[in-house]
Phi, psi and omega in degrees: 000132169298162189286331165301262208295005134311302192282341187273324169316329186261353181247350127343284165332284182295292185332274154008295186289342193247332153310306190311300186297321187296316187324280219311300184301347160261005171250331188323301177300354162292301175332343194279314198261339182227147192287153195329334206275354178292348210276291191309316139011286160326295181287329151326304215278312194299330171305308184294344178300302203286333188267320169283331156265329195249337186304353196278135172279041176285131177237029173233180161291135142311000156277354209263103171322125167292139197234088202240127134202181227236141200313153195313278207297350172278136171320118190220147137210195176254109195245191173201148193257105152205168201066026191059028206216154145248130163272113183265178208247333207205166181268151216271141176305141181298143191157137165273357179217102141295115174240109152299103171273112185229172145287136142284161157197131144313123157284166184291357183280340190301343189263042165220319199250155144321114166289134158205182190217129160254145205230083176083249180281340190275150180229095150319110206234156146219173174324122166318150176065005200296167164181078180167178202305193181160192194204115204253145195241122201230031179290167174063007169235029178292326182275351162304304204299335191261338179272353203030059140226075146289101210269153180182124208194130142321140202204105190053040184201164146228156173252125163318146191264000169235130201217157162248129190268123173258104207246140153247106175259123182221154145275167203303090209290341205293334185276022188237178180259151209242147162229112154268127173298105157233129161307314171251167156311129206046011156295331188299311165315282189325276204298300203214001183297005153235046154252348167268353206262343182262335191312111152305306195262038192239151174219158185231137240219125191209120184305304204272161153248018177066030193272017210258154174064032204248063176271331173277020191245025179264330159318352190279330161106036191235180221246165179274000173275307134022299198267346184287309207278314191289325178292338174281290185297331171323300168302333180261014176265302175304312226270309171287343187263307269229334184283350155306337165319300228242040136088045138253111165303189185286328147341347179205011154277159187203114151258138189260347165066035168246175201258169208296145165071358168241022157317294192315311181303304168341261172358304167288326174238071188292047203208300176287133181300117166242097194290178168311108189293339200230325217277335207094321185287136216211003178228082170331333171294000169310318171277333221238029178319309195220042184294155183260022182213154196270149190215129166348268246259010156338304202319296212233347166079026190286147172252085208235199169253288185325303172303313179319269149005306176282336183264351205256302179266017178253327167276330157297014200220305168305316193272334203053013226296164180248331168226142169244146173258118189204178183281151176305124174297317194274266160358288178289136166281351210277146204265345157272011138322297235248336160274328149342276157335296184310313185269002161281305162311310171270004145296278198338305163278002170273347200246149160265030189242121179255111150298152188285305188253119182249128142301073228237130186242163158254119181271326198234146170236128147341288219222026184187103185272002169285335202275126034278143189258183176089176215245145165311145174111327192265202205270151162258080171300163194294145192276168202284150212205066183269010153238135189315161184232170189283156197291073179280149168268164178222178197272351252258090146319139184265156176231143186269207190266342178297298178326290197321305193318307190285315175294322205261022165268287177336300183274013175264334182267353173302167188258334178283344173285345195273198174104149176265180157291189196245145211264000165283314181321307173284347167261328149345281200326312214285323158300306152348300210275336169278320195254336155254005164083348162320146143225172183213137182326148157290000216252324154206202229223323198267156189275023177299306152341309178271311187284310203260349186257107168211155175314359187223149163242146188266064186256149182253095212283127169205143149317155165275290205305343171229000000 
């Protein structure tokens, strides 16, 4: 997690404890005049208010505009909402991928229901209380938009009647050969299994072995480092196995086994070694036993930035890729995300074999731990962008029901996905789902689930060259 959103999760935190301390001092003096049992009563009842309502971890305003833009050369026009219809102006820009720039503004039921918009079949979920620009992703409904009979109406929101349509035309990138950057074991899944999954050519490259947080397997009756070493190999079993699901063999899986949260420093001192923060462990080879090719960092097994680097530009020089898929730099917050990205970019520029292209996903956000919001299945609008983000084009593949069916299977065999929630979580949720109209997928428990199997996959299109 990043040092921002640590601090905004702790000014979370305090907020949270100083509501609670204002509570207890304004009902304690109630006991004196009314009987004892109102006050914990009270106190309940304000709890389940705060689990249906208050509990989302947003850390901007929902008054607040999303702020995008987008390369000179992208296709923009002017459309208009009425009749529950979108209506053009001009016959619709050629493009695979849409985004509708509209105003939102929440009915007061909006502060209570998820706002969301439905788009033909598709459903669009937002901020409780939203009121201010956004951006609704309308790929895989071009020949509705072009024919204008696309229905498209608001549910605890209105929409504004004039908007602007944004068209991206790119190629289909799944037919070019692909390499995805997963920092952890399921990022790759999250992120892009349904675009590797149409890939003739994709192989897939996953840095970390996750040994990190590995408190539930000490039930197991093992000590914590112990329990880091089973969870590190457990993941790095997945990072190689779970992408045959989706018809990579093992042959273009590559785990590189180095540890968690310690990219960035590797990065900063490439010279120096950074062992395993939990497992005890200091020899990356532990893992890559059963990589399907020997990598600079074989040699000597260190986890160091320099091997990192060298296995980075040995594989890219081997596999050749025409795009790499890797995390947003600007967008994920997570700092081996963020190193990841970083240490892909500085092979490249070290190998001689240059890819054309970067994919860029957000697994994670700064300021919104929902988004995508709204129930599994449905379209992903663009997560909140409340500083211009650099001018990308963008990307967005559609997934059919079968794909989705097959992805959140993929992500049912990570061993970190697996598991129930902690039973305050399930009793949220179980509230939520009475009192705010939420629901969560059957396929699993973890929110991953929710967030990551939709009808769209999200990529943010950038040059190497530029």
């Amino acid at each position: 997690m990043s040092s921002r959103k640590q601090q905004l999760l702790q000014r979370h935190r305090r907020q949270k404890r100083l509501v609670l301390l204002v509570t207890l001092l304004v009902l304690a003096p109630l006991g004196i005049f009314v009987d004892w049992w109102w006050v914990p009563l009270l106190l309940a009842l304000a709890w389940v208010a705060h689990a249906a309502w208050l509990a989302d971890h947003l850390f901007y305003s929902p008054r607040d505009d999303y702020h995008y833009d987008f390369p000179p050369d992208t296709a923009a026009q002017n459309v208009v909402l009425a009749n529950g219809r979108l209506q053009l102006g001009a016959p619709l820009a050629a493009g695979d991928t849409l985004i509708l720039e509209v105003e939102l503004r929440s009915t007061w039921l909006g502060r209570f229901l998820d706002p969301h918009v439905w788009i033909g079949d598709d459903r669009q979920d937002f901020e409780r209380g939203v009121h201010g620009r956004r951006f609704l992703n309308l790929s895989g409904q071009a020949l509705a938009v072009g024919m204008g009979e696309l229905p498209i109406e608001g549910r605890f929101c209105r929409l504004s009647t004039s908007a602007m349509l944004y068209s991206f035309q790119h190629p289909d990138y799944a037919a070019r050969r692909l390499m995805i950057i997963a920092p952890h074991a399921d990022d790759a899944e999250l992120a892009a299994f349904g675009l590797y999954s149409r890939a003739p050519e994709a192989v897939v490259v996953t840095l970390t072995q996750g040994e990190i947080e590995a408190e539930a397997y000490r039930r197991l009756g093992l000590d914590a480092a112990q329990a880091a070493r089973l969870k590190g190999r457990l993941r790095s079993w997945d990072s190689l196995a779970v992408p045959l699901w989706g018809g990579v063999p093992q042959s273009r899986c590559v785990q590189l086994g180095y540890y968690c949260l310690q990219l960035p420093a590797m990065l900063g001192q490439p010279d120096l070694s950074f062992a395993s923060r939990q497992s005890g462990e200091h020899d990356i080879r532990s893992v890559r036993r059963h990589n399907p090719l020997t990598l600079p960092a074989d040699a000597d097994g260190l986890p160091c930035g320099r091997n990192l680097l060298a296995d980075l530009v040995a594989l890219l020089e081997h596999f050749r890729p025409e795009v790499i898929v890797t995390p947003h730099p600007e967008l994920d917050p997570h700092p081996d995300h963020f190193a990841a990205s970083l240490a892909i970019d500085q092979a490249v520029q070290s190998a001689s074999w240059k890819p054309e292209i970067a994919l860029l996903y957000a697994n994670h956000l700064h300021d919104n731990d929902r988004w995508p919001m709204g129930p599994a299945g449905d379209g992903i609008a663009l997560p909140p962008a409340l500083a211009p983000l650099p001018a990308d084009s963008l990307w967005s593949p559609t997934l059919g029901h079968e794909t989705q069916l097959d992805k959140a299977m993929a992500l049912a065999m990570h061993h970190d996905l697996q598991g129930r929630p902690p039973l305050k979580k399930r009793l949220r949720r179980r509230i939520q789902q009475v009192l705010a109209g939420r629901r969560w997928p059957p396929t699993g428990e973890n929110e991953f689930f929710r967030k990551a199997v939709r009808r769209h996959e999200l990529f943010w299109v950038r040059r190497f060259d530029a």
